[in-house]
C-alpha positions as CSV (number, residue, x, y, z in Angstrom):
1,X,33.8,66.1,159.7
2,X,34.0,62.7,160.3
3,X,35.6,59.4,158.3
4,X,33.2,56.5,158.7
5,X,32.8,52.9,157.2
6,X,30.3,53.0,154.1
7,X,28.2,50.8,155.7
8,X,26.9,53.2,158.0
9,X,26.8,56.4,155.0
10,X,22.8,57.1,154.7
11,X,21.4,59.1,151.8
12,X,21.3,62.7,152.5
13,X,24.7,63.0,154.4
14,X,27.2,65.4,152.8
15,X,31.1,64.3,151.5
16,X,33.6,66.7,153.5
17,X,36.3,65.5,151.5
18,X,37.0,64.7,147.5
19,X,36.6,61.0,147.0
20,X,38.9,59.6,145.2
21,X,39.7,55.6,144.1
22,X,41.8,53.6,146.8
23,X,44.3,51.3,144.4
24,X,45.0,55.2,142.9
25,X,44.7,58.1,145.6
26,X,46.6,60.5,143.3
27,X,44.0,59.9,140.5
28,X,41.1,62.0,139.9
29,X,38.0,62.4,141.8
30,X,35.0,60.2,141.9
31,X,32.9,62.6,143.7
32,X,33.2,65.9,145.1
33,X,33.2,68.0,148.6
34,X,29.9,68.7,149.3
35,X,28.4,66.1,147.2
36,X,25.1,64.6,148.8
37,X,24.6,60.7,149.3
38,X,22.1,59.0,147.8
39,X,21.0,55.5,147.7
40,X,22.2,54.5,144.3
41,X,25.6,56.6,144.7
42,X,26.2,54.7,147.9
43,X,25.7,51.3,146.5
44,X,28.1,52.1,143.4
45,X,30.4,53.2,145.7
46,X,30.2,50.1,147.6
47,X,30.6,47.9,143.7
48,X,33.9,50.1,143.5
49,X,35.5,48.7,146.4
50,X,35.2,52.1,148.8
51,X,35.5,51.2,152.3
52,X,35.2,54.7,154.2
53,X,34.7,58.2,153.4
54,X,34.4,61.7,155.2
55,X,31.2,63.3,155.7
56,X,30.7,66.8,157.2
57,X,29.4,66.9,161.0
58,X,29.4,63.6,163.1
59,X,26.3,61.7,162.2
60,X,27.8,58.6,163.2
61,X,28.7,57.8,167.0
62,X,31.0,54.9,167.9
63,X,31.9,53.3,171.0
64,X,34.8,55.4,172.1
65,X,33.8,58.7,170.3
66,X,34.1,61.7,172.8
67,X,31.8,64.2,172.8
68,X,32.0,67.8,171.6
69,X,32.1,68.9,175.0
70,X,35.0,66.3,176.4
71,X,36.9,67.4,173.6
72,X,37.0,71.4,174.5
73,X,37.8,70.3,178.2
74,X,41.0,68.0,176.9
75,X,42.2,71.2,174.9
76,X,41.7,73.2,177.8
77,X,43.4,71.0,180.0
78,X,46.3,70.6,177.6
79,X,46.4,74.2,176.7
80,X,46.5,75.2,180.7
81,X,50.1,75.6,181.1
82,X,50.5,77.9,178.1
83,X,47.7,80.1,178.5
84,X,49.3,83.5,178.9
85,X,51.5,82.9,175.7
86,X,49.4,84.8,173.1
87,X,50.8,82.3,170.1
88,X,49.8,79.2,171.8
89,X,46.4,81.0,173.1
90,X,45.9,81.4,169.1
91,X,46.9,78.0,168.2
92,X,43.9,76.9,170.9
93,X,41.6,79.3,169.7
94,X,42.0,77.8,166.0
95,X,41.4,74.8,167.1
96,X,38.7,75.2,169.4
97,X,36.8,76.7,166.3
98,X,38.0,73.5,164.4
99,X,36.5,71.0,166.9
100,X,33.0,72.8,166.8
101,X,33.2,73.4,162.8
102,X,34.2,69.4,162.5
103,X,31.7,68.2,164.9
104,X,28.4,70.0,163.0
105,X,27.7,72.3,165.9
């Protein structure tokens, strides 16, 4: 999953995360998880005052995004010292299948 700015959302890309309002985060939803984007959703979003949202995957790269792959080697590298502790080795192992879940691969 990914949080971008709504001015790079297309139509088609999927909402990994409820929506809600800014001014009242604790109020209900304006759209749902897995709710597609579409053109005129977008641009009432946008008339709302919504700034970002979370999509599923990574559609959008960004100067200083790291890839799928540089991320696995950083948890690797920061998991090294640890690795014959069989709780840490799980905590890596759920997070390894994190990155790859978040990152649409």
């Amino acid at each position: 999953m990914q949080r971008i700015p709504i001015s790079l959302a297309r139509p088609g890309m999927l909402l990994a995360k409820e929506l809600v309002r800014p001014e009242n985060p604790s109020g209900p939803a304006i759209c749902g998880k897995g709710m597609e984007l579409t053109d005129s959703l977008l641009e009432r979003l946008r008339n709302m005052g919504i700034q970002s949202l979370t999509v599923q995957g990574h559609p959008v790269w960004m100067d200083g995004d790291k890839t799928l792959e540089e991320l696995l080697h950083e948890l690797d590298h920061r998991f090294s010292h640890v690795e014959q502790d069989p709780h840490s080795s799980c905590l890596k192992n759920v997070y390894r299948k994190y990155l790859i879940s978040s990152m649409g691969e």
